[in-house]
C-alpha positions in Angstrom: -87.3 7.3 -10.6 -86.5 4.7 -12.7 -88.2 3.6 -16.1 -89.0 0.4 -16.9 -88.5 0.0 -20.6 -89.0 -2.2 -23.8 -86.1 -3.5 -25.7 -87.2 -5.1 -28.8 -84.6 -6.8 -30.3 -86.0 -10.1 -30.0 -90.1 -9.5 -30.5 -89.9 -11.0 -33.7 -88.7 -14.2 -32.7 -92.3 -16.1 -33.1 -93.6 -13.7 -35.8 -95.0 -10.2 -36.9 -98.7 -10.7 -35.2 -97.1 -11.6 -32.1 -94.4 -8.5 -32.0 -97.3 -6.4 -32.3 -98.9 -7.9 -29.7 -96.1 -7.9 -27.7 -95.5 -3.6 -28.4 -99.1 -2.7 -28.0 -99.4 -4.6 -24.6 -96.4 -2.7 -23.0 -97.9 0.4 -24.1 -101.0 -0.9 -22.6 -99.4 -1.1 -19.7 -97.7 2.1 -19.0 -94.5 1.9 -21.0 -93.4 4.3 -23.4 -89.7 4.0 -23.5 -89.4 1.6 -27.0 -85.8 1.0 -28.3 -85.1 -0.6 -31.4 -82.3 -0.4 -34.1 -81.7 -0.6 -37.8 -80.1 -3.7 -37.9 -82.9 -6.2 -35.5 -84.3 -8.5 -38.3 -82.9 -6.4 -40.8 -84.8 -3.2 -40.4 -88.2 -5.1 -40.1 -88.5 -4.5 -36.4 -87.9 -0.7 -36.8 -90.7 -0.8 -39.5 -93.2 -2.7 -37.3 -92.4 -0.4 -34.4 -93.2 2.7 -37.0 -96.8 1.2 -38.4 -98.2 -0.1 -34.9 -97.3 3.3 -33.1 -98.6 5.5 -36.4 -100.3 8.3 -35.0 -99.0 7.7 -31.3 -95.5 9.3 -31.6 -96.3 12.4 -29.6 -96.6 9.2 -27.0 -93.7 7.5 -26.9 -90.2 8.2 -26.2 -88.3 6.3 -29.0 -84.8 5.2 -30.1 -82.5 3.8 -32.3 -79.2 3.3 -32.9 -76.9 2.8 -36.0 -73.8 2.3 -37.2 -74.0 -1.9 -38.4 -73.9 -1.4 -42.1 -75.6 -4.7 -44.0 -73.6 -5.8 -47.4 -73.8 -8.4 -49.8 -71.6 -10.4 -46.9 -73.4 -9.7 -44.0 -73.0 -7.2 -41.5 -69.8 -4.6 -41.0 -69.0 -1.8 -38.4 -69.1 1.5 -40.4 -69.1 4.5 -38.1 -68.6 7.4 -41.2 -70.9 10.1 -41.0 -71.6 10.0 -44.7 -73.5 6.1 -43.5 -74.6 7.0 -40.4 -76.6 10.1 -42.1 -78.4 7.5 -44.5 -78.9 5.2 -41.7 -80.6 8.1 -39.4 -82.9 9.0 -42.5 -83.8 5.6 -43.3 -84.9 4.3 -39.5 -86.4 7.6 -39.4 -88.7 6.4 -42.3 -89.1 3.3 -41.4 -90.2 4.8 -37.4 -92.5 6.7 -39.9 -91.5 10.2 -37.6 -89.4 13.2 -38.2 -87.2 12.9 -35.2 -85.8 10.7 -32.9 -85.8 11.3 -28.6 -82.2 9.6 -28.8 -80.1 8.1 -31.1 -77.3 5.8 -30.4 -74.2 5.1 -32.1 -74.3 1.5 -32.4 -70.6 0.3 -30.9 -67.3 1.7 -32.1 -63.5 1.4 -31.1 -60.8 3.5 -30.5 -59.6 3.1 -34.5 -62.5 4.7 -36.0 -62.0 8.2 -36.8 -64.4 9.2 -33.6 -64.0 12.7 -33.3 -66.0 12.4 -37.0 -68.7 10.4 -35.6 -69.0 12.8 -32.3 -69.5 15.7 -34.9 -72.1 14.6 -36.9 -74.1 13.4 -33.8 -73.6 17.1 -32.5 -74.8 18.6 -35.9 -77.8 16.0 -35.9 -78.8 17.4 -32.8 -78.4 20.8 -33.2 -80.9 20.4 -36.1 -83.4 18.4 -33.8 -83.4 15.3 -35.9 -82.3 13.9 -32.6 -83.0 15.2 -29.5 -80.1 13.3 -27.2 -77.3 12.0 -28.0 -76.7 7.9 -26.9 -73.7 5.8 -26.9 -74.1 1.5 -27.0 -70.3 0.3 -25.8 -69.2 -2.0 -23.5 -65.8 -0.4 -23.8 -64.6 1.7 -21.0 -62.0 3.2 -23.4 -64.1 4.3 -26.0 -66.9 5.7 -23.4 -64.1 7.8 -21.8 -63.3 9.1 -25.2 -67.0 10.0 -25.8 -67.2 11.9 -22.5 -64.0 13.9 -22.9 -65.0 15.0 -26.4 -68.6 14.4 -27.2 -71.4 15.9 -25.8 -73.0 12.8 -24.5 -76.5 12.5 -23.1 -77.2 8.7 -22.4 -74.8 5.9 -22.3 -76.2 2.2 -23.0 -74.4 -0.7 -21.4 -75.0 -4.3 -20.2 -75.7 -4.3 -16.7 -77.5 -6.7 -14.5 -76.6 -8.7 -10.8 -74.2 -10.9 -12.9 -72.4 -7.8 -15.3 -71.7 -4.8 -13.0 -68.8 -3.7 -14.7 -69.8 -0.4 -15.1 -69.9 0.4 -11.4 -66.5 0.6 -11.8 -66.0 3.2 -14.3 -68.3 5.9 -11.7 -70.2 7.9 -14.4 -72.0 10.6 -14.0 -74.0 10.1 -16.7 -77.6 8.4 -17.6 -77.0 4.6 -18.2 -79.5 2.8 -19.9 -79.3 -1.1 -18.6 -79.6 -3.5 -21.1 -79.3 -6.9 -20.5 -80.9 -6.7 -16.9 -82.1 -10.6 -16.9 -78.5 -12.0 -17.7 -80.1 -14.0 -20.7 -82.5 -15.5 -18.6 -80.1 -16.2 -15.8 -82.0 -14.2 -13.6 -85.2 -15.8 -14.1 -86.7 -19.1 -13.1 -85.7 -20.9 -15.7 -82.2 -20.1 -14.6 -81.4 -23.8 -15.0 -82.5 -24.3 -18.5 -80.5 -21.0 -19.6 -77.0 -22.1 -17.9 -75.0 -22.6 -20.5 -71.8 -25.0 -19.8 -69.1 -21.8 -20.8 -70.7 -20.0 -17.8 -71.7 -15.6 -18.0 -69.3 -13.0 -18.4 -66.8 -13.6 -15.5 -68.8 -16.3 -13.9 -68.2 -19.9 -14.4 -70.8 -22.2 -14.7 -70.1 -23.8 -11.1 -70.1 -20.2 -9.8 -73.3 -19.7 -10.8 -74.8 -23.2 -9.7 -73.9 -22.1 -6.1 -74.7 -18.5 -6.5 -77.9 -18.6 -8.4 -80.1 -20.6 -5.7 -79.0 -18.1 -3.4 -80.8 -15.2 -5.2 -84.0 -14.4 -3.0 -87.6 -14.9 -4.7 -88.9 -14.0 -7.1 -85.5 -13.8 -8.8 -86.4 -11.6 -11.2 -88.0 -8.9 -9.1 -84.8 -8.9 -7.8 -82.9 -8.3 -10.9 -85.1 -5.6 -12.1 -84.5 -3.9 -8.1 -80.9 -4.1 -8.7 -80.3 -3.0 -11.8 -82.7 0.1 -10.8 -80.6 1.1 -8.2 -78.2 2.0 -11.1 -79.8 2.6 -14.2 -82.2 5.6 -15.0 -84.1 3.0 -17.2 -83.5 -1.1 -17.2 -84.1 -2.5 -20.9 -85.4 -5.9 -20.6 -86.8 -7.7 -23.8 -89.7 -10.0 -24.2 -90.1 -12.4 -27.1 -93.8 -12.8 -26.2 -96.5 -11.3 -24.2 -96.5 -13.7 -21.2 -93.0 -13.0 -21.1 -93.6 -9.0 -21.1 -96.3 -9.4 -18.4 -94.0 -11.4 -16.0 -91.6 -8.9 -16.5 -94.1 -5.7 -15.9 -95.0 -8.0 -12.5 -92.0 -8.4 -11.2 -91.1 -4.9 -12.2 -94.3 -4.3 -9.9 -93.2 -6.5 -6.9 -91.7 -4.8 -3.5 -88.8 -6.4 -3.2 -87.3 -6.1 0.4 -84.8 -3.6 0.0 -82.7 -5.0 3.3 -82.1 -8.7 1.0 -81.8 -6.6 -1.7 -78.8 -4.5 0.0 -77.5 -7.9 1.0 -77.6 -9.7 -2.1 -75.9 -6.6 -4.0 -72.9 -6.3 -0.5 -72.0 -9.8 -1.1 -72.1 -10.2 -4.9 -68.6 -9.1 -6.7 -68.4 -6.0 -9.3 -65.9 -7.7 -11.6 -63.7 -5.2 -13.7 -62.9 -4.8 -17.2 -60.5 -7.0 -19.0 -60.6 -5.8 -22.5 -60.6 -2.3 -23.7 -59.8 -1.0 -20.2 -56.9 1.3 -21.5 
């Protein structure tokens, strides 16, 4: 069955009173997959995960991922496993617990020295400071390499009705779905979030006719389809009306004969970057 989780990179867009808000009400709720990262709001939404959960890790099943290294000039891609140990100690810290349920290696390309960075995650979970091993890419070249070499538990990619690129890689691994709303695309404010450079391979005229199309609620629907796929779909919320829409339509019985229509006629576009 698939679990409905919390992403939370945005929960600190209208403040630190409403984020909390916004965490404790999905635990409320039922959910207790929370994923975060070092680098949201520069480590303060890892540290606001840690103090509202205090006492309630036994709870939750929590993640991070690292691998974005902050300097003086903003942020760079530093994959070493001399960082990537710092940056597992300090989120751990900052989550105020001694392990993690699954760490993610934040990105990473086929330059970096990744048969270094697969170790290091092996040795990390060896020692139970991590208990699975997770992977963030959109690149199908990279992810292959992970699977042919690293011992690889969970693989986090974008998917959603409007990015099912990964359908055509046919992995049989756990894929965590982030991204399941298409930024609000597959919502009802559809309209306000179409942006004039379109989504992924979609143009903005595609989407005009396609979107219209979608059946009601639209975002029941997104959250059906993306569960067909995904053994959890990671939607955010920036505030708690926004979380309890999406626990409702999570909630709603969507009719799974539209639902096998809308997903027969709707394209899986491939990759066209990072494919080789």
């Amino acid at each position: 069955m698939t679990e409905l989780g919390l992403g939370t990179m945005s929960i600190l867009k209208h403040g630190e009173a409403v984020g909390r808000r916004i965490l404790e009400a999905a635990y409320d709720a039922g959910i207790r997959h929370f994923d975060t990262a070092d680098v949201y709001d520069h480590f303060e939404v890892e540290r606001l995960v840690g103090s509202t959960f205090a006492g309630r890790r036994d709870d939750l099943f929590l993640t991070s991922k690292g691998g974005n290294e902050w300097t003086g000039d903003g942020m760079r891609w530093n994959p070493a496993p001399s960082y990537l140990e710092q940056a597992l100690h300090d989120s751990l810290e900052r989550l105020q617990t001694d392990h993690l349920d699954l760490y993610y290696v934040h990105g990473g390309t086929m330059d970096d020295d990744l048969d270094a960075t697969i170790d290091f995650m092996r040795r990390q979970k060896q020692a139970g400071i991590i208990r699975q091993i997770g992977l963030s890419s959109i690149r199908p070249n990279v992810i292959r390499y992970w699977l042919e070499h690293g011992e690889l538990d969970v693989l986090m990619t974008p998917y959603s009705l409007l990015d099912r690129r990964i359908e055509t890689l046919e992995l049989d691994i756990p894929i965590v779905g982030r991204g399941p709303l298409a930024k609000g695309l597959l919502t009802d404010e559809w309209s306000d979030r179409l942006a004039e450079k379109g989504f992924e391979s979609w143009t903005e005229a595609e989407l005009r006719a396609l979107l219209p199309t979608i059946p009601d609620p639209i975002q029941a629907y997104a959250l059906a389809a993306s569960k067909r796929t995904c053994a959890v779909v990671l939607p955010g919320a920036s505030s708690v009306d926004q979380l309890n829409d999406l626990i409702a339509a999570n909630d709603y019985g969507v009719d799974s004969h539209k639902l096998d229509d809308l997903l027969a006629r709707l394209p899986i576009h491939p990759y066209t970057k990072h494919a080789t």
